[in-house]
TIVOKOL-523580 format. One record per residue (C-alpha): x, y, z; residue in three letters. Coordinates in steps of 0.05 Angstrom, whole numbers. Layout:
<sites>
- X:Y:Z:ALA
...
</sites>
This chain:
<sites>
- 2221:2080:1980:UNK
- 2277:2070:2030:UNK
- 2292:2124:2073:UNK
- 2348:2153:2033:UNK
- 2301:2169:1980:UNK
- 2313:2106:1930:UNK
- 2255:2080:1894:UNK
- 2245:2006:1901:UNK
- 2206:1974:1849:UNK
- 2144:1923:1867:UNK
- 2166:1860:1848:UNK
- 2126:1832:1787:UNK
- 2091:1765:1790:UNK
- 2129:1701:1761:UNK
- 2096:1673:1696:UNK
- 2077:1610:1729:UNK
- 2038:1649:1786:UNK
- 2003:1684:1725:UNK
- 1989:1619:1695:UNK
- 1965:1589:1760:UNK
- 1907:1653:1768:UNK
- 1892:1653:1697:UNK
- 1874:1581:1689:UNK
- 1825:1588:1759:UNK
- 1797:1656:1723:UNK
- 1786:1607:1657:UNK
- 1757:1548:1691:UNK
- 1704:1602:1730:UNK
- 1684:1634:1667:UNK
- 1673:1565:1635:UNK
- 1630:1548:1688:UNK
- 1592:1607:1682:UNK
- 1582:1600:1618:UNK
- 1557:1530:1613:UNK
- 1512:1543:1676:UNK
- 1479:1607:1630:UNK
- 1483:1557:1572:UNK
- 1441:1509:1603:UNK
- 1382:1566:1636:UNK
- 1380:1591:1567:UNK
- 1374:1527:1528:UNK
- 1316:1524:1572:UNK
- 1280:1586:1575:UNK
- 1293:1603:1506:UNK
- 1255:1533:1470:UNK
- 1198:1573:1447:UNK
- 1233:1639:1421:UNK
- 1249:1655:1358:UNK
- 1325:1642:1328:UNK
- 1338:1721:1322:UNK
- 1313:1730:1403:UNK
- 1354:1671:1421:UNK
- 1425:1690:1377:UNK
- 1417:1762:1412:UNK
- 1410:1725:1484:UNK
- 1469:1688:1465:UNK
- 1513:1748:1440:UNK
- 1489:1781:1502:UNK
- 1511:1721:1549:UNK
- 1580:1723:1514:UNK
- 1596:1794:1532:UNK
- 1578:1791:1597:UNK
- 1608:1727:1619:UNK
- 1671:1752:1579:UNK
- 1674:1825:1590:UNK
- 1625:1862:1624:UNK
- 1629:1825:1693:UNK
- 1710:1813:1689:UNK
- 1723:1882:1682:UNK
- 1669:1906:1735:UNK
- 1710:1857:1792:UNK
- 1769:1884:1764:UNK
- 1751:1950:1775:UNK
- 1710:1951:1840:UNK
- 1766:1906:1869:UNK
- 1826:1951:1852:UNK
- 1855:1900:1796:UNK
- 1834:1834:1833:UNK
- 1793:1772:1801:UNK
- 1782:1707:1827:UNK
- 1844:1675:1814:UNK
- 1894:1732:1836:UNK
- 1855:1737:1899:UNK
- 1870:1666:1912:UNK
- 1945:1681:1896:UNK
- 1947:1735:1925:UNK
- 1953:1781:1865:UNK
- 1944:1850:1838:UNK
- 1945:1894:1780:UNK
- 1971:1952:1785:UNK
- 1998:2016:1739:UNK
- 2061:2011:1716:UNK
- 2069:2070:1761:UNK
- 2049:2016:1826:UNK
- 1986:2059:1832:UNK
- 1913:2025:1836:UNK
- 1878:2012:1773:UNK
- 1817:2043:1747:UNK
- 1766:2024:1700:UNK
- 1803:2059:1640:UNK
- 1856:2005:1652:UNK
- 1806:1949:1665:UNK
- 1765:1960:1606:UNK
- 1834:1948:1559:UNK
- 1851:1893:1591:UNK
- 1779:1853:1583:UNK
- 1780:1877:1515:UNK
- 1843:1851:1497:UNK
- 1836:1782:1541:UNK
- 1772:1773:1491:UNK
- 1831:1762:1428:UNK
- 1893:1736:1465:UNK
- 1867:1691:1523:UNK
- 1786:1667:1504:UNK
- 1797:1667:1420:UNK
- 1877:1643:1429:UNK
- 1874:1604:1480:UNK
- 1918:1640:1517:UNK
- 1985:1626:1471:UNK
- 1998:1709:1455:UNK
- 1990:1721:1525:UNK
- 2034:1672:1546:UNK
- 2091:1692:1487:UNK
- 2078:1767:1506:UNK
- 2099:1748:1584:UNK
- 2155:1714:1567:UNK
- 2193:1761:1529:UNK
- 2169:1814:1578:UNK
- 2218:1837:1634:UNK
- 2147:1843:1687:UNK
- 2105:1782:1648:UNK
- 2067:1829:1625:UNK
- 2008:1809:1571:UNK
- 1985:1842:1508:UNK
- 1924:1871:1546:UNK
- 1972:1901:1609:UNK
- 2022:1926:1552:UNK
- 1963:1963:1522:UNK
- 1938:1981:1595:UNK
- 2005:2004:1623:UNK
- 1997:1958:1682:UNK
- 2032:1895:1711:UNK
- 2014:1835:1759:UNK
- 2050:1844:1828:UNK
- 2051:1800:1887:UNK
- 2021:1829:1948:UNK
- 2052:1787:1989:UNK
- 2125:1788:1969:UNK
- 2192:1753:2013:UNK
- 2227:1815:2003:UNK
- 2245:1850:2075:UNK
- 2285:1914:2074:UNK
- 2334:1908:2136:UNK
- 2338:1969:2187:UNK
- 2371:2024:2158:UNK
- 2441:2049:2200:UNK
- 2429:2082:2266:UNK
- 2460:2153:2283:UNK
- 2523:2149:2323:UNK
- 2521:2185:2382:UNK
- 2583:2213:2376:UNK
- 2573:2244:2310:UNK
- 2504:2265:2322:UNK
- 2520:2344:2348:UNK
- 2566:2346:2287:UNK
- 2513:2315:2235:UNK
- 2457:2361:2265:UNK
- 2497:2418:2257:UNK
- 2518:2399:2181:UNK
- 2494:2416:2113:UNK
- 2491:2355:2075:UNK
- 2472:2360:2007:UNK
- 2424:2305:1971:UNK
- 2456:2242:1967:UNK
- 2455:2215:1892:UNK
- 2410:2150:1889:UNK
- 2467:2104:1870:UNK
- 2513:2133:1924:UNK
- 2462:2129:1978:UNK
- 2441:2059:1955:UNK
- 2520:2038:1962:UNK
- 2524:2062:2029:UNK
- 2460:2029:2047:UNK
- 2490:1960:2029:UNK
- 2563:1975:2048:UNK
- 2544:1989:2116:UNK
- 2496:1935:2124:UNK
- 2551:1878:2095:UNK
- 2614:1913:2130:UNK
- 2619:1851:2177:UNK
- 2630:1810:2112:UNK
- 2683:1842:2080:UNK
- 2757:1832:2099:UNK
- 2789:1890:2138:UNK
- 2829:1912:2081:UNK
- 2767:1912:2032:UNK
- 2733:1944:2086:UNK
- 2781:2005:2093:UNK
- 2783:2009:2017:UNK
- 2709:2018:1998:UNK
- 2689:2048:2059:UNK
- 2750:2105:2049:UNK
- 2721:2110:1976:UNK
- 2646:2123:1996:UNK
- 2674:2178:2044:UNK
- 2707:2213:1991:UNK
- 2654:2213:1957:UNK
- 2604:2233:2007:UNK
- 2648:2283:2035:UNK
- 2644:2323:1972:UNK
- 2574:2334:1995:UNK
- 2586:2354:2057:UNK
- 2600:2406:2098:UNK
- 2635:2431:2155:UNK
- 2680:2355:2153:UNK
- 2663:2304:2204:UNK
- 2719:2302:2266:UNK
- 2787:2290:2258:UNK
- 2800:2205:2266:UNK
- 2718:2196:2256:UNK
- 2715:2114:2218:UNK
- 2688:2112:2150:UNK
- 2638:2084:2167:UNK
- 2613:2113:2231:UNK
- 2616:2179:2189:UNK
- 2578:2144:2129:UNK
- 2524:2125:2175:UNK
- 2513:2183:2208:UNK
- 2502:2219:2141:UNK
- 2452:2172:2119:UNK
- 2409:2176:2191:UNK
- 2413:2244:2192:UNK
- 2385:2253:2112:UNK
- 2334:2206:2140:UNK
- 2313:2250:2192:UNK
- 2313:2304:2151:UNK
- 2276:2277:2097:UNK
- 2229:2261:2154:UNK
- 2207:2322:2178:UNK
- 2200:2351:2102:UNK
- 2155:2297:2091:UNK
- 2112:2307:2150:UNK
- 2119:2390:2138:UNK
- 2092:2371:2069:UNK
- 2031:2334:2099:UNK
- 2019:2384:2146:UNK
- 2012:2442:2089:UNK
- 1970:2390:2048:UNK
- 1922:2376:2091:UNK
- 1917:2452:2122:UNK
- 1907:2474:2036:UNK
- 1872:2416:2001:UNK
- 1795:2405:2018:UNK
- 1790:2335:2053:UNK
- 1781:2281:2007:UNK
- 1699:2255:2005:UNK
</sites>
């Protein structure tokens, strides 16, 4: 969330960093399994077929379900193989996973990745806008990256000058779009030619100064005023925030 109030997504995981953790995830579970194979051919020479099919069934579901979904779950959407990527399931909301979310998933990697091998999971993430697989579609979760390239720049800073009249101002909410356009106008000014410059940045004022009120001083720049409306929503938007917290924590019991 930048600091005029737009929501920026988490950036989904590429299919081939998917692929990547769910092949490691694959080779440990084989392992796993032939290791348990092996301790049960073993132990289980002198037992009876209908003791040794229910060992087997038992082995199955664990290996496959059970202990998945318990790493899954104690880990906050991590296995083996995201942890080594460096990836995490999350909500579709970007909020931790439970085991609600964990269980669907297991169940549904049982069909489309160990009885498939993998090919509707791999068709589901390709036509899907956040790779998502039949089990996070069912889920309502996604893989993200928590370590992502993506580096918001500083927002503008307040210009002095403006700053007694922007205190003193009421200055309405700033519509998403139009505060996101002001956000990159201001920080890729330097790029645009002077008379592109004067032309968007005059447009964004108009706009803004719809939303605004008393106006800024007479022979203020477009984009002087522009980013003193922006710092000064920040600020604002500031202190409600930490007003909020403050009544939160003085009403809600603290959390166990």
């Amino acid at each position: 969330m930048t600091g005029e109030g737009v929501l920026i997504d988490s950036p989904a995981a590429s299919l081939g960093v998917l692929l990547v953790a769910g092949l490691i995830d694959v080779i440990l579970t084989m392992l796993v399994l032939l290791l348990l194979a092996i301790v049960l051919a073993t132990s289980l020479i002198r037992v009876n077929e209908a003791v040794g099919a229910s060992a087997v069934v038992i082995v199955i579901v664990l290996v496959y379900l059970v202990v998945p979904v318990t790493i899954e779950t104690l880990s906050r959407g991590r296995s083996v193989g995201k942890l080594v990527m460096k990836l995490r399931v999350v909500r579709d909301d970007g909020g931790p996973i439970v085991f609600r979310h964990a269980f669907v998933r297991g169940l549904i990697a049982l069909v489309e990745i160990h009885m498939f091998q993998g090919v509707p999971a791999v068709i589901a993430a390709m036509v899907s806008k956040r790779s998502k697989r039949l089990g996070d579609m069912a889920a309502g979760t996604y893989t993200v990256r928590e370590e992502t390239a993506m580096r918001l720049q500083y927002p503008p800073h307040m210009p002095p000058a403006l700053q007694p009249w922007a205190a003193g101002a009421d200055i309405a909410p700033l519509p998403d779009g139009l505060a996101l356009a002001i956000r990159q106008f201001l920080l890729r000014s330097e790029q645009l030619s002077p008379s592109a410059r004067m032309a968007v940045g005059s447009d964004l004022l108009h706009r803004t100064l719809a939303l605004v009120s008393p106006p800024p001083p007479a022979h203020a720049p477009p984009d002087s005023v522009l980013a003193a409306v922006l710092a000064e929503r920040r600020r604002r938007d500031a202190e409600r925030l930490q007003r909020d917290a403050v009544t939160r924590a003085r009403l809600l019991p603290p959390s166990v």
